[in-house]
C-alpha positions in Angstrom: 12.5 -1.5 23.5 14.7 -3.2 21.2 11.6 -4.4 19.0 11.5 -0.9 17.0 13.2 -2.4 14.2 10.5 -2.9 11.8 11.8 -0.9 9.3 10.3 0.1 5.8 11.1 2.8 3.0 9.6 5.9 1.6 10.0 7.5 -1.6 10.2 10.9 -3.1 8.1 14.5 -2.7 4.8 16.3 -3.3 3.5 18.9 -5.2 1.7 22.1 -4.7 -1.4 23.2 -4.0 -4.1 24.2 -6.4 -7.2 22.3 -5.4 -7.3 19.3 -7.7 -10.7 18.6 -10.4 -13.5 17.3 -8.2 -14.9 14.0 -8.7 -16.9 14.8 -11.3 -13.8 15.6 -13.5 -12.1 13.3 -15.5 -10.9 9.9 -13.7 -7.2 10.6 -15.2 -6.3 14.2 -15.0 -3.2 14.3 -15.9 -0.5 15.4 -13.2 1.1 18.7 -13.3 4.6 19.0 -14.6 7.6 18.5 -11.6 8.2 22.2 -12.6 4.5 23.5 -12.1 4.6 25.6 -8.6 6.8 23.2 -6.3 8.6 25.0 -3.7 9.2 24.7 -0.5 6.1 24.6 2.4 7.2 26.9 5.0 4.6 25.6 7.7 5.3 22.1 7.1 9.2 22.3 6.7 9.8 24.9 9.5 7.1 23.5 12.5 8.7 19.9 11.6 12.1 21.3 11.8 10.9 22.7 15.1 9.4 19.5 16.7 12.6 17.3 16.0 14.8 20.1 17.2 13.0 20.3 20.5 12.8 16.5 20.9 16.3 15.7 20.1 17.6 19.0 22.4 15.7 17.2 25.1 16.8 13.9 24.0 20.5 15.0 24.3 20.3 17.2 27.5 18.4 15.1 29.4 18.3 11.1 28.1 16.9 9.8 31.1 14.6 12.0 32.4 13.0 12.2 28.7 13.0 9.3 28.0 11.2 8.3 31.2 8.7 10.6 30.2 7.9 9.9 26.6 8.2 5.9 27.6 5.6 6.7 30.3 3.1 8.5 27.9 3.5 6.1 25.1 2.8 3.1 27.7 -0.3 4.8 28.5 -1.5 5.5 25.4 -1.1 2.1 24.1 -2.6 0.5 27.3 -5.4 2.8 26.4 -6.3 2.1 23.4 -4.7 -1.5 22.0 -7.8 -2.6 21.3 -8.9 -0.3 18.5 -5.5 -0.6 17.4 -6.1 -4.2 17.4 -10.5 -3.5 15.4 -9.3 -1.0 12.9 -5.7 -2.8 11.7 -7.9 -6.1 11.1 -10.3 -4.0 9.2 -7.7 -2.7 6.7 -7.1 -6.1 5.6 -10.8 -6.6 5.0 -11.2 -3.7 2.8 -8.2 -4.5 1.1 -9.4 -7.8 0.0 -13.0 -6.4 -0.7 -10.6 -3.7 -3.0 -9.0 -6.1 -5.0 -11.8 -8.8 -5.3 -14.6 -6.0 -6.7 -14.7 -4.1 -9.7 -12.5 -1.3 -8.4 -10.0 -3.6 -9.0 -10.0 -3.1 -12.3 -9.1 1.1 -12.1 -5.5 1.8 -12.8 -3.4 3.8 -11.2 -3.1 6.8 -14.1 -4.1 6.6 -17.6 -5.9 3.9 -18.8 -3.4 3.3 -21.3 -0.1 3.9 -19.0 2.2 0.8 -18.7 4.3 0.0 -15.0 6.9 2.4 -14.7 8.9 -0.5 -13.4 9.3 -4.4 -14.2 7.7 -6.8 -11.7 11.3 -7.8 -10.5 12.2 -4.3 -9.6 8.8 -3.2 -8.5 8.6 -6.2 -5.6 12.5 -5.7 -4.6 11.5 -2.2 -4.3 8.6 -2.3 -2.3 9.7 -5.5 -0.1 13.3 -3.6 0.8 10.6 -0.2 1.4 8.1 -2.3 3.7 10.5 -4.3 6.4 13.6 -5.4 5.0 15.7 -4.9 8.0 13.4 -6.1 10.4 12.8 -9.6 8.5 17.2 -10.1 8.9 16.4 -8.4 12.7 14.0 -10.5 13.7 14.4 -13.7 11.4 15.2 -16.0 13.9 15.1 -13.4 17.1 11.3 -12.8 17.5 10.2 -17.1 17.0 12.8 -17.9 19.7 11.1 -15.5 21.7 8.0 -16.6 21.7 9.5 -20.1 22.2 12.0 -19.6 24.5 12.6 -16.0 26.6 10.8 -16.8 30.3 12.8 -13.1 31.1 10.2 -10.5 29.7 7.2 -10.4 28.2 8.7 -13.0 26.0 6.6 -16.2 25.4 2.9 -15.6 25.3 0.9 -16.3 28.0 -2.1 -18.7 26.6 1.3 -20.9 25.3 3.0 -21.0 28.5 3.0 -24.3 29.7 2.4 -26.2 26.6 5.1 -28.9 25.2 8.0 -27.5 23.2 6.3 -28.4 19.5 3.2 -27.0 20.3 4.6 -24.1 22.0 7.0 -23.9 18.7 4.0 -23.8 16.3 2.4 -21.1 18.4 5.6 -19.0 17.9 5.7 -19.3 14.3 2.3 -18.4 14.0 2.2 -15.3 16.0 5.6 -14.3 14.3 3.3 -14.5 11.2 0.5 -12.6 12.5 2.7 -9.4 13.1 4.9 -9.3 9.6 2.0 -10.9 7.8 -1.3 -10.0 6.0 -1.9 -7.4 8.8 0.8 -5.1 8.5 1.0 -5.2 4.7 -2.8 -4.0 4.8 -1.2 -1.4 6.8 1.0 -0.2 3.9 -1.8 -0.7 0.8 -4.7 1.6 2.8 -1.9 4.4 2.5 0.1 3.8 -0.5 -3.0 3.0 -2.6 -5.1 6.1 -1.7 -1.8 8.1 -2.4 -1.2 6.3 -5.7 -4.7 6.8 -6.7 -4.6 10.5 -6.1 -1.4 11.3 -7.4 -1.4 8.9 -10.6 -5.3 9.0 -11.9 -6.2 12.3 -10.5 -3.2 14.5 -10.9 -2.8 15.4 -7.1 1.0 16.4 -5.8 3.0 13.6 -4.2 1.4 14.0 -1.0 -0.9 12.7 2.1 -3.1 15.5 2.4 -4.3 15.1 -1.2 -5.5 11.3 -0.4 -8.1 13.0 1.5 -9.5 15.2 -0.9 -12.7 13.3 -1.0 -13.1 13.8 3.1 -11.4 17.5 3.3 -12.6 19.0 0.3 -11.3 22.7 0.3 -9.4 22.5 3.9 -7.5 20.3 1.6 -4.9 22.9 0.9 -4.9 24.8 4.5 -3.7 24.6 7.8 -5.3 20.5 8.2 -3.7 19.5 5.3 0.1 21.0 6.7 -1.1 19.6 10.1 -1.4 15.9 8.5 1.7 16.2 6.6 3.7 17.4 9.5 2.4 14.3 11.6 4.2 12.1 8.7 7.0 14.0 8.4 7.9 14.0 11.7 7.2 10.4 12.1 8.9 8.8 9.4 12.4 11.2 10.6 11.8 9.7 13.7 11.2 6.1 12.6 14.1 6.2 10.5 16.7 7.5 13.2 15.6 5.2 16.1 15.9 2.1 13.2 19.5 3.3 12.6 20.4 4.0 15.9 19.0 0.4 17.3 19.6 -1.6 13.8 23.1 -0.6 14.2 23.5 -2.6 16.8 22.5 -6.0 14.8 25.5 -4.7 12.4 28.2 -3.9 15.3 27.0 -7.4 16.9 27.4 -9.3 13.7 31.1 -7.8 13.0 31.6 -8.4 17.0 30.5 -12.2 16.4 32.6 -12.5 13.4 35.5 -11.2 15.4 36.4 -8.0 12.7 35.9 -5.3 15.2 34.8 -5.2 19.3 31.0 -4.5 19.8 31.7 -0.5 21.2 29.9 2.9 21.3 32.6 4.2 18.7 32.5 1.2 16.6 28.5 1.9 16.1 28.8 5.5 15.7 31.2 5.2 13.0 28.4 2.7 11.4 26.3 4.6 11.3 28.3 7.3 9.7 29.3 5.3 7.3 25.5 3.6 6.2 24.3 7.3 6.5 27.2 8.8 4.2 26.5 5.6 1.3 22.3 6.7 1.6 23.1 10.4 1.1 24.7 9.4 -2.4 22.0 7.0 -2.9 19.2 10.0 -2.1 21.0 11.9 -4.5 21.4 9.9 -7.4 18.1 8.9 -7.6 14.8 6.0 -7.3 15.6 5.2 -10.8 19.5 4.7 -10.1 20.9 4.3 -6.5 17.5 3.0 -4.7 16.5 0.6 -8.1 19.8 -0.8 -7.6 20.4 -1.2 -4.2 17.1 -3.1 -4.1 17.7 -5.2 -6.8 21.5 -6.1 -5.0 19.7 -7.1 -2.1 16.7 -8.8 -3.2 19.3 -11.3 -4.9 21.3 -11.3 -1.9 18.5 -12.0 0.4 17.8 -15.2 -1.8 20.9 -16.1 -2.0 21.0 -16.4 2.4 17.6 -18.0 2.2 18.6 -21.0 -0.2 21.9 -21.0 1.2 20.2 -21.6 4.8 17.6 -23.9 3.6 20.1 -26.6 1.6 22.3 -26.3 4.9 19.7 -26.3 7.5 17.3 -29.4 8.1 16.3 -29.2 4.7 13.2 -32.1 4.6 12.1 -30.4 8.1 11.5 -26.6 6.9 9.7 -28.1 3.7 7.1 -29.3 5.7 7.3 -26.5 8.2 6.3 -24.1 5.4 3.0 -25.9 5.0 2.1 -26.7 8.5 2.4 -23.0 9.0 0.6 -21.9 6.4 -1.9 -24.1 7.7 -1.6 -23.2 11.1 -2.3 -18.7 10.2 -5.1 -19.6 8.5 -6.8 -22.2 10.5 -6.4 -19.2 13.6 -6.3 -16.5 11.1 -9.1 -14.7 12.7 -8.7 -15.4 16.5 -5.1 -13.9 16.0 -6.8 -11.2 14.3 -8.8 -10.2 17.1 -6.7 -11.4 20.5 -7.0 -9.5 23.1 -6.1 -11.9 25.8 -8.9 -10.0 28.2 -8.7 -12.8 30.9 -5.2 -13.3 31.4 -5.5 -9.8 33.4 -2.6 -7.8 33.1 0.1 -10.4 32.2 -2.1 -10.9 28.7 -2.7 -7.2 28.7 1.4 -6.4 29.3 1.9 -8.8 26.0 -0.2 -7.8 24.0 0.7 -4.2 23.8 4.4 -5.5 24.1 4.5 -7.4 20.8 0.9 -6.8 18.8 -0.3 -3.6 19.3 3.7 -2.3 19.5 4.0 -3.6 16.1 0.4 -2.0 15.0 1.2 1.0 16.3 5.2 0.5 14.6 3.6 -0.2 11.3 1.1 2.6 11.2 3.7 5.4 12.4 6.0 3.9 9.2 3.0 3.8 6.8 3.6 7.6 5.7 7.1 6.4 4.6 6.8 3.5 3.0 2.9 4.2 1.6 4.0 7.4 -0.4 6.9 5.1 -1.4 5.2 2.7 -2.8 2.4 5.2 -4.8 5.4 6.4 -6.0 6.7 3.3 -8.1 3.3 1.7 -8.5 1.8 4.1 -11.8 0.6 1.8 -14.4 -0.8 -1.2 -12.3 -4.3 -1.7 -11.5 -6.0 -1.4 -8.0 -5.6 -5.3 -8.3 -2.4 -5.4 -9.0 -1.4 -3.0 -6.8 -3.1 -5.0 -3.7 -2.2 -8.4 -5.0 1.6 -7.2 -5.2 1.6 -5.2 -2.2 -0.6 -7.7 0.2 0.0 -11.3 -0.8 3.5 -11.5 -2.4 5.5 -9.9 0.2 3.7 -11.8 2.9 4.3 -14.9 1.5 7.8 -14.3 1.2 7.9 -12.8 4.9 6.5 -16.5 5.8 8.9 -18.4 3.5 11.6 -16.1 5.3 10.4 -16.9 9.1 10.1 -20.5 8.4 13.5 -21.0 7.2 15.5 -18.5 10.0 13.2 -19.1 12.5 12.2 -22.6 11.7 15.9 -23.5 11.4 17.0 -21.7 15.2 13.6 -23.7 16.8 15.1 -26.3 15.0 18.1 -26.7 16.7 16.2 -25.7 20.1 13.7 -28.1 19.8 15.6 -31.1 18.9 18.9 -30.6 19.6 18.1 -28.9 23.2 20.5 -25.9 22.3 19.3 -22.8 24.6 20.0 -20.1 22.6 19.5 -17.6 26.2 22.7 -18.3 27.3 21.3 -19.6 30.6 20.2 -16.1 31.4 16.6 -16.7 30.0 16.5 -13.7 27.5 16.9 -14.1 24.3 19.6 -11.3 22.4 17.4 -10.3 19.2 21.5 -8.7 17.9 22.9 -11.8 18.1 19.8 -14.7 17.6 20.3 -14.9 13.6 24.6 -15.1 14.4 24.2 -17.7 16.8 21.7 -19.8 14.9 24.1 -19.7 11.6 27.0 -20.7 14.0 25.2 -24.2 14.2 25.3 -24.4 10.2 27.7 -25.4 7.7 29.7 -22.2 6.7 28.1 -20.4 9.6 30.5 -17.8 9.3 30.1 -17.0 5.6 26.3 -16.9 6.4 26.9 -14.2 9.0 29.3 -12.1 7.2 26.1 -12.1 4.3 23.7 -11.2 7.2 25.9 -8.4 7.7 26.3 -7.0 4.1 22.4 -7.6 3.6 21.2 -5.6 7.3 23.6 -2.9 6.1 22.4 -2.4 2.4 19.0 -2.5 4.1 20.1 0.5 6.3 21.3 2.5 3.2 17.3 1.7 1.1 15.6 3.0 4.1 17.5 6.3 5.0 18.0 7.2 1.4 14.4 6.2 0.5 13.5 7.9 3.7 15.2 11.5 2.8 13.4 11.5 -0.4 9.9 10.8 0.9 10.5 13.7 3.5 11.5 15.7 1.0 8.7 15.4 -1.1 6.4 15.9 1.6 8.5 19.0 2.9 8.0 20.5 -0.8 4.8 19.8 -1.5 4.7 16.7 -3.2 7.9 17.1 -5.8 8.6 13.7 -7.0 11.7 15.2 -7.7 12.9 17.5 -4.7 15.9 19.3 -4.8 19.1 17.3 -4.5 20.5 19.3 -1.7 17.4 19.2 0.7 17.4 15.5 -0.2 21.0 14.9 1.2 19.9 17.5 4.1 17.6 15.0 5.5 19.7 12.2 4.8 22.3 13.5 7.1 20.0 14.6 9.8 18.4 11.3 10.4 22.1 9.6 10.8 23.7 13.0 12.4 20.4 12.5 15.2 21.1 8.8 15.7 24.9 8.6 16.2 23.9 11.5 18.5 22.0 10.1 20.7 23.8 7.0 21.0 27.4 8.8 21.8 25.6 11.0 24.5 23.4 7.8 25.8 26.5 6.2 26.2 28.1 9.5 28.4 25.2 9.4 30.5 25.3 5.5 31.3 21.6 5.2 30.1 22.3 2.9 27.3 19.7 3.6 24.9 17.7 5.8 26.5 17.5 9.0 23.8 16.8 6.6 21.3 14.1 4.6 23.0 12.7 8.3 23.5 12.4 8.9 20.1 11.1 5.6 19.1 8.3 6.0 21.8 7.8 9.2 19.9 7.3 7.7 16.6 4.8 5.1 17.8 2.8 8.5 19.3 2.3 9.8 16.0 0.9 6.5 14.7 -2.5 7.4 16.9 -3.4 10.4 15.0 -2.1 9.0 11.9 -4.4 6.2 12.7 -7.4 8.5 12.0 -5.5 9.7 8.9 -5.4 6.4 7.8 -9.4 5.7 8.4 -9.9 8.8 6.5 -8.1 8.0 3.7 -10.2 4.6 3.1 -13.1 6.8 3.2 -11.6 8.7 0.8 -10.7 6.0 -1.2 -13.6 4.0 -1.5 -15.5 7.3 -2.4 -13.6 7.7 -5.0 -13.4 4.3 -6.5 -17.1 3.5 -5.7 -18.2 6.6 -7.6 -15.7 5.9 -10.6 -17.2 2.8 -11.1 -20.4 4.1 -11.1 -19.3 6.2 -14.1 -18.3 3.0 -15.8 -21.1 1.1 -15.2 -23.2 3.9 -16.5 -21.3 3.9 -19.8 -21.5 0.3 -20.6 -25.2 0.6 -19.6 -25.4 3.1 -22.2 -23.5 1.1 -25.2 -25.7 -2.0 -24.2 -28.5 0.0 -24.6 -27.2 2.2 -27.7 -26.5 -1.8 -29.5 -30.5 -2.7 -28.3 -31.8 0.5 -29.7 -29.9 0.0 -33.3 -30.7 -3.9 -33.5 -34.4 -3.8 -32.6 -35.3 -0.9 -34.2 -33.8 -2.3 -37.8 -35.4 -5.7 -37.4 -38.8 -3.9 -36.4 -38.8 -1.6 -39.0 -37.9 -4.7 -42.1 -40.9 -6.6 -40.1 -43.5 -3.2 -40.2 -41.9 -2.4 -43.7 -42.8 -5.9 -45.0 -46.6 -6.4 -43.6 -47.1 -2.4 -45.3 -45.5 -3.8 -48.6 -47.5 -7.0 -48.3 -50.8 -4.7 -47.9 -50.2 -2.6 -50.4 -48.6 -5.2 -53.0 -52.4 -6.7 -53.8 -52.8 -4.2 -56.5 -53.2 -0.8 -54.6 -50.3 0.3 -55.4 -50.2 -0.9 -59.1 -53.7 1.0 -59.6 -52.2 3.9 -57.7 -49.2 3.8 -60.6 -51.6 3.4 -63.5 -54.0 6.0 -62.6 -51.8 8.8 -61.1 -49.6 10.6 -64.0 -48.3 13.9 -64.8 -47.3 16.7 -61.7 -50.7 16.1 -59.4 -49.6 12.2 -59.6 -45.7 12.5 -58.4 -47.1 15.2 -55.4 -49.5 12.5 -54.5 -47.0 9.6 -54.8 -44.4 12.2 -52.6 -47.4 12.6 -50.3 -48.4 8.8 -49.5 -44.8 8.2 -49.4 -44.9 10.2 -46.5 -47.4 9.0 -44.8 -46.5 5.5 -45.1 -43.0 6.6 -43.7 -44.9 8.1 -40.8 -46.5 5.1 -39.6 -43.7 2.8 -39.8 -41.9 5.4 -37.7 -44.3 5.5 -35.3 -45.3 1.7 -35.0 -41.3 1.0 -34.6 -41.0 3.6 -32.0 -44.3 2.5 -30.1 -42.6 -1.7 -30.2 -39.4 -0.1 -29.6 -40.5 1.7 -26.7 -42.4 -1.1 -25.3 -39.4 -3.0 -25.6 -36.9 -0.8 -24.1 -39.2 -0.3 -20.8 -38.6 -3.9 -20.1 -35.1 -3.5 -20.4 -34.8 -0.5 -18.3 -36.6 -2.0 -15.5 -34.4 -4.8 -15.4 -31.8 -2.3 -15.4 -33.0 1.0 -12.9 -29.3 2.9 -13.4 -30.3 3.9 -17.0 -31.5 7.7 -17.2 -33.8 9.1 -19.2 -31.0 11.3 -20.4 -29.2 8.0 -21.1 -32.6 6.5 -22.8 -32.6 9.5 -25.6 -32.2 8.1 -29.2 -28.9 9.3 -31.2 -28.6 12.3 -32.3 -29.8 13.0 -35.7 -28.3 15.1 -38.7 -26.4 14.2 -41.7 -23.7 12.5 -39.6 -25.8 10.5 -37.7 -27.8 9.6 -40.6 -25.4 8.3 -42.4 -24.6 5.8 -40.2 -28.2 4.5 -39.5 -30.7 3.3 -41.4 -34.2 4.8 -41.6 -37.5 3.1 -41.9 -37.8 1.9 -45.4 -40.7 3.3 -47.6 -42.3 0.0 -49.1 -43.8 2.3 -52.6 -39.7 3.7 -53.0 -38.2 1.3 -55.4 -34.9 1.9 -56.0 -33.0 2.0 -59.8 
């Protein structure tokens, strides 16, 4: 199972407990200080520590027999239940979309006044190199080529078998596109957004459990919330071991190819000793230094490949390929959503949860790691932001990506007839990207790149790996201890060059890593109801905070009719009382009234007349404002009451003018 290289990256810790404000507290609590009762959780440290000690005990002792077992399982599992795997990823990309195209949108992840931690450059380097960096160099060229050409395994799919090499090269493309595209993203902004949400506008520790307040309430902070953050923990330590252990053999390949050192066991365990040593110094120094860096370095390098690959491929040809395969995923967009293949029997059955619901299931069990990775660098941005950045930039850089590697190696297979199998009828994901740059210009150069850019990938995923672990394993610490960081760092690379020296004793090549792999993809089906929770959670929380805000504006629409009706009503009442009085009552009134009893019956009528432009103003007023609120049912009574009144408010709001009160 040489496919479990998608591989994405993680981020720092958690916080502790406390039961955050509820909902009706204030949108943007602020977050506790990193000093304010982070420690370490003993449940979730010390039962993780225990499940991957007992898995990789058996994975060492007995690589076959376990891995037999845990491949047998997994198989089941996933023959079981593809097809919700297949309902519930498709739905994450509707509610994404239905996110970031409402007014949620608009919420920011903290303060309403907070500004992005990071700059846009840094921010998508970050979260690109965190999503699938090294599968994208893995499977550039490897997984297209597949579907075009490998008649050995569950290689080409079955409803294009038997169609002409263009069509069938289109069809590859596009279901290349459907597993690194809008789908597994979605994955990714379900969890990272309902983490960022809780941690950065609510206040809530670095954590998964806390996504779910909304859902959990109180159980929050017990025994269910450890339980769901020792289902991430493990998985991302075993995600990021098996992605070393089978990733380094892209890197030993590559060096093989270039002819710098011979393709051996020894050769890849010093690899990986080496990537693993360069991400614990990377853990340890830091997001802000080693892991903003590191991205950075290979975001540029990555582009640098990709136009280097484009000017020497056939240039004009993957121009146009970008389009027709843009065209292509959307024109299918939603019958590759939802294929199934049910009537191809069990060849469409075997392929399906071969490639799509393997990578489902791969991105889901990674979602912990790179989702709290992502929350982590994303404070400042909107919901909109966050989706847009998250959904639609890095998937139309995966397709500009595919085109060009993959579009360049069907290139040369389509028109050129060169069968990239060997004559064997498999196609070698380690070596598809080496051989395809062997037919460019400077193919050498190009793979020696490949090589730097994979391993750099390696280092952002373990190092951004230990830190997300870390968090997780003490509470939600965005910044964990610096030893426990380099602790997991070294475990994930001790437990991969492990298993590959003893898989390599034992003659079952593989085998303890493909058991752990099958392991991680297990804990993507109870991190799949996780996940459903947390978009409960989510749209809970959003929904109601939008209520809120609609509320208020109601209110200040309502507060702006009140003060500019009532002011032109009362000049209109003021003026038909002056005009009644002004035919000579009130002149008599002043001629004949003098002395004390006069001015107390001036003060008196003055009064009066007050009164009853107070009332007729309130009685139009009224009548006015119940057509308003029934156009608009959200406004309370509470929300209806007229300002408050004292020497404040008075001053600040004009009165009904007495017509018989002449001013001097």
């Amino acid at each position: 199972m040489g496919r479990g290289l998608p591989v994405p990256i993680p981020h720092r810790n958690e916080k502790t407990c406390r039961p955050p404000p509820t909902e009706t507290s204030p949108p943007h609590t602020e977050a506790a200080s990193p000093q304010a009762g982070y420690s370490l959780s003993k449940p979730v440290f010390f039962v993780s520590a225990g499940i991957i000690l007992i898995a990789v005990v058996f994975a060492l002792a007995l690589p076959d027999v376990f891995n037999n077992f845990i491949s047998t399982l997994n198989s089941t599992v996933v023959e079981s239940i593809g097809w919700y795997y297949v309902l519930i990823v498709t739905g994450f990309v509707g509610f994404a979309i239905v996110l970031a195209v409402s007014r949620m949108g608009n919420i920011k992840l903290g303060k309403d006044d907070d500004k992005p931690e990071f700059g846009l450059f840094s921010w998508f380097a970050m979260l690109f190199a965190a999503g699938m960096g090294i599968g994208l160099v893995f499977w550039g060229a490897a997984e297209p080529l597949t579907f075009f050409a490998d008649t050995a395994g569950p290689g080409i799919p079955p409803n294009a078998a038997g169609f002409d090499d263009p069509v069938r090269a289109e069809r590859a493309l596009g279901q290349t596109f459907l597993h690194w595209g809008l789908h597994a993203w979605a994955i990714y902004v379900v969890v990272g957004l309902a983490v960022a949400y809780a941690v950065h506008r609510k206040g809530r520790p670095v954590s998964i459990r806390w996504a779910l307040e909304p859902v959990l309430g109180k159980r929050t902070d017990t025994w269910v919330g450890d339980v769901i953050d020792i289902i991430a923990l493990v998985g991302t330590l075993f995600g990021i071991a098996t992605s070393l252990g089978f990733g380094v053999n892209q890197i030993a390949a590559g060096l093989d190819h270039l002819g710098v050192l011979p393709n051996s066991t020894g050769v890849q365990v010093v690899i990986i000793l080496v990537v693993t040593a360069l991400a614990t110094l990377s853990a340890a120094s830091g997001v802000d230094k080693g892991i903003k860096i590191l991205s950075n370095l290979n975001m540029g390098l990555a582009a640098l490949l990709l136009v280097a690959v484009l000017v020497l491929g056939p240039t004009l040809f993957l121009l146009r390929d970008v389009v027709s395969n843009i065209g292509y995923y959307l024109q299918n967009f939603l019958q590759l959503s939802f294929q199934t293949m049910p009537f191809l029997g069990d060849e469409g059955a075997g392929w399906i949860n071969g490639w799509t619901t393997f990578y489902w299931g791969w991105w889901i069990s990674w979602s912990p790691f790179v989702g709290v990775f992502i929350a982590r660098i994303s404070k400042g941005r909107t919901v909109r932001e966050f989706i847009t950045g998250v959904l639609l930039v890095p998937t139309a850089l995966t397709f500009l990506w595919f085109t060009i590697m993959g579009g360049t190696a069907l290139y040369e297979a389509v028109f050129n007839k060169v069968d990239f199998t060997g004559g064997t009828g498999a196609i070698d994901p380690n070596t598809a990207l080496f051989d395809t740059f062997s037919h460019l210009p400077a193919g050498a150069l190009l793979s020696g790149v490949a090589v730097i850019l994979v391993s750099i990938f390696f280092i952002t995923s373990a190092d951004s790996g230990a830190f997300v672990m870390d968090m997780i394993a003490h509470k939600g610490d965005p910044n964990p201890p610096r030893i426990t960081r380099i602790f997991w760092a070294a475990t994930s690379g001790v437990i991969a060059a492990s298993l590959i020296w003893v898989s390599s004793l034992s003659g079952g090549e593989g085998s303890g890593m493909s058991a752990l792999q099958a392991l991680a993809l297990l804990s993507a089906l109870p991190f799949s109801v996780v996940m459903i929770g947390m978009a409960i959670s989510l749209w809970r929380s959003l929904s109601h905070e939008v209520k809120v805000i609609e509320r208020l504006e109601l209110r200040i629409r309502q507060r702006e009719f009140m003060e500019r009706y009532s002011e032109e009503l009362t000049d209109q009442v003021s003026d038909r009382v002056e005009e009644k009085f002004s035919d000579g009552i009130g002149n008599r009134i002043e001629s004949h009234l003098e002395g004390e009893y006069g001015q107390q019956f001036q003060a008196q009528l003055n009064h009066q007349v007050e009164t009853q432009v107070s009332e007729q103003v309130e009685a139009q007023v009224a009548e006015h404002l119940s057509t308003f609120t029934a156009e608009h049912p959200a406004i309370s009574a509470e929300d209806t009451a007229p300002p408050a009144t004292g020497p404040a408010s008075d001053a600040n709001r004009r009165g009904p003018r007495n017509p018989f009160r002449r001013d001097r």
